[in-house]
C-alpha positions as CSV (number, residue, x, y, z in Angstrom):
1,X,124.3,117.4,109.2
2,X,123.3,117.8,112.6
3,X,119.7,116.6,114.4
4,X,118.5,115.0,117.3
5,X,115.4,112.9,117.0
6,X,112.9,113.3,120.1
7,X,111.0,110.9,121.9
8,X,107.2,111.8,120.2
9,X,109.6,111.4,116.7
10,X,110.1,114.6,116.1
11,X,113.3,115.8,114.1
12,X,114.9,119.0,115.5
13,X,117.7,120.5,113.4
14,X,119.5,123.5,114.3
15,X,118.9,125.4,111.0
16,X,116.1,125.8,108.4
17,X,118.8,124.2,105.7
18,X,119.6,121.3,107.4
19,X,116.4,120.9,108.1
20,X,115.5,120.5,104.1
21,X,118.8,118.6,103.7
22,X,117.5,116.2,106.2
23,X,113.8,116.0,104.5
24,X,115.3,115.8,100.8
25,X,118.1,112.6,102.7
26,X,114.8,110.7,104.2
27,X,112.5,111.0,100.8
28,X,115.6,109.7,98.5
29,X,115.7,106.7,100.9
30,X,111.8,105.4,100.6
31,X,110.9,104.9,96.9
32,X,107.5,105.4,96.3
33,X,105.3,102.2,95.4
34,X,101.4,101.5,95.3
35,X,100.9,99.0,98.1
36,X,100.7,95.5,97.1
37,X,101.2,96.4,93.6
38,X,104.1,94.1,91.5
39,X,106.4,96.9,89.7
40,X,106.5,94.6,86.9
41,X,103.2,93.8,85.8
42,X,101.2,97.1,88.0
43,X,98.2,94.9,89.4
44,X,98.3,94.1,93.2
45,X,98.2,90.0,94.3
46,X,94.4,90.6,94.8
47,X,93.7,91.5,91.7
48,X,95.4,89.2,90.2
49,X,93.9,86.4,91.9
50,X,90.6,88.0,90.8
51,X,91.8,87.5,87.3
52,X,92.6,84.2,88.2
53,X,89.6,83.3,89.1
54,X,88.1,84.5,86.3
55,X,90.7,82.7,83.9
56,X,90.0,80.1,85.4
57,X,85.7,80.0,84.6
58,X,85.6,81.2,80.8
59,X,81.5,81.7,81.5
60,X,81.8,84.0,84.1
61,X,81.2,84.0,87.8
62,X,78.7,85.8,89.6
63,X,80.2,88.1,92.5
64,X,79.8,85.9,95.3
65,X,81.0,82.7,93.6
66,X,84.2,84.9,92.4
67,X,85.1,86.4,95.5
68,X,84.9,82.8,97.2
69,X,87.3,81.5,94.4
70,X,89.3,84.7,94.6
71,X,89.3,84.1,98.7
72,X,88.3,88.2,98.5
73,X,85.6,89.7,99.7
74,X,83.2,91.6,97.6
75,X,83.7,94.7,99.2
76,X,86.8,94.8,97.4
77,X,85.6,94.5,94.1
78,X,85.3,98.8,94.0
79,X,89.4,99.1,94.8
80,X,90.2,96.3,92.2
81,X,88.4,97.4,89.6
82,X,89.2,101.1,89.5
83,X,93.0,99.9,89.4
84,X,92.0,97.5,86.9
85,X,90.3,100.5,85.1
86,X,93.7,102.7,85.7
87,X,96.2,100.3,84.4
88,X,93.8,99.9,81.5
89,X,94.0,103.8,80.7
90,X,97.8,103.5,81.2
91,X,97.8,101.1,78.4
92,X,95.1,103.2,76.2
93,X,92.6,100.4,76.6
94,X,89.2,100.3,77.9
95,X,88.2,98.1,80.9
96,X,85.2,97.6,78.9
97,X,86.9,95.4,76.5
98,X,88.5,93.4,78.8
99,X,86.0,92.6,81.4
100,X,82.4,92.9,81.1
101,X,79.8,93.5,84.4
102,X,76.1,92.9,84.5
103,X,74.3,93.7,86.9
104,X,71.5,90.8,87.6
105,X,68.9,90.1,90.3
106,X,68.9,86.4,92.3
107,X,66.2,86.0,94.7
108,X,65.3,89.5,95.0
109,X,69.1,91.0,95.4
110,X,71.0,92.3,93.1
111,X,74.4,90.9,92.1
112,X,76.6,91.2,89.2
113,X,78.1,88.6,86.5
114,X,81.7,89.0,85.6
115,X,83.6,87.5,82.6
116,X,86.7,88.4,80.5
117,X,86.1,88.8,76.8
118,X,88.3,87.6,74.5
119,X,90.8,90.4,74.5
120,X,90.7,90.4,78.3
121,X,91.5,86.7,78.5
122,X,94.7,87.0,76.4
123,X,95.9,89.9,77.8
124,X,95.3,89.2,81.5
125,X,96.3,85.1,80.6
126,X,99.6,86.7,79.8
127,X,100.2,88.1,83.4
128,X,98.9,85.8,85.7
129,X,100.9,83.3,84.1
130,X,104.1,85.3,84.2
131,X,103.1,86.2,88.0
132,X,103.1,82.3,88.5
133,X,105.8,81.3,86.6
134,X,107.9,83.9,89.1
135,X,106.4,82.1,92.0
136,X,104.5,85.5,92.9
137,X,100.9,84.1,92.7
138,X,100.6,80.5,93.4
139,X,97.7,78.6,91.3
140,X,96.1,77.4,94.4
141,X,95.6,80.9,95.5
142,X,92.3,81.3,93.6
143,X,90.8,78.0,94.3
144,X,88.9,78.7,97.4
């Protein structure tokens, strides 16, 4: 297979067929994966350490407190918990059952409680655990 790469990147080939040959080489080489996301368990090392933190505080946290523990910011909160919510559905569960968000007011703004129930706890428990034990999440991660 013949082709000459340009300066601007650009691959010329001198036929339509190579030029497939060339596409179908380069998209065999680069496995597809969701950034940050461990195969193993699905969840990225943020939310992870989210779950950490909320291991860690059986009564909840309230955003700000969580996101401090978590070192995250709660701008990220939306991204982690629609993947939360996606691995759930790959799993036929309901992110309802495993975590639980209210929505409260403090002085005027409004801010949300998070907490694990029960189910969440064990289930979650069992990852972030097996993401420490592999030495992929480190325990002081989610201290803050």
């Amino acid at each position: 297979m013949a082709f000459r790469v340009l300066p601007d990147g650009t691959i010329e080939t001198d036929s339509l067929e190579e030029a497939l040959r060339a596409r179908e080489a380069l998209n065999r080489r680069r496995p597809r994966q969701a950034r940050g996301a461990e195969p193993r368990s699905g969840l990225t090392d943020n939310t992870r350490r989210l779950l950490q933190a909320l291991l860690d505080r059986p009564e909840g946290l309230l955003s700000a407190d969580l996101a401090a523990r978590a070192g995250l910011s709660t701008r990220q909160f939306p991204p982690i918990l629609r993947g939360l919510g996606s691995w759930s559905r790959k799993r036929r569960l309901k992110l309802e059952d495993l975590l639980t968000r209210e929505p409260r007011s403090e002085r005027g703004k409004p801010v949300s409680h998070y907490k694990l129930t029960e189910q969440g706890r064990g289930l979650f428990g069992e990852v972030v655990i097996k993401a420490l034990e592999a030495g992929e999440l480190r325990k002081a991660d989610s201290l803050g």
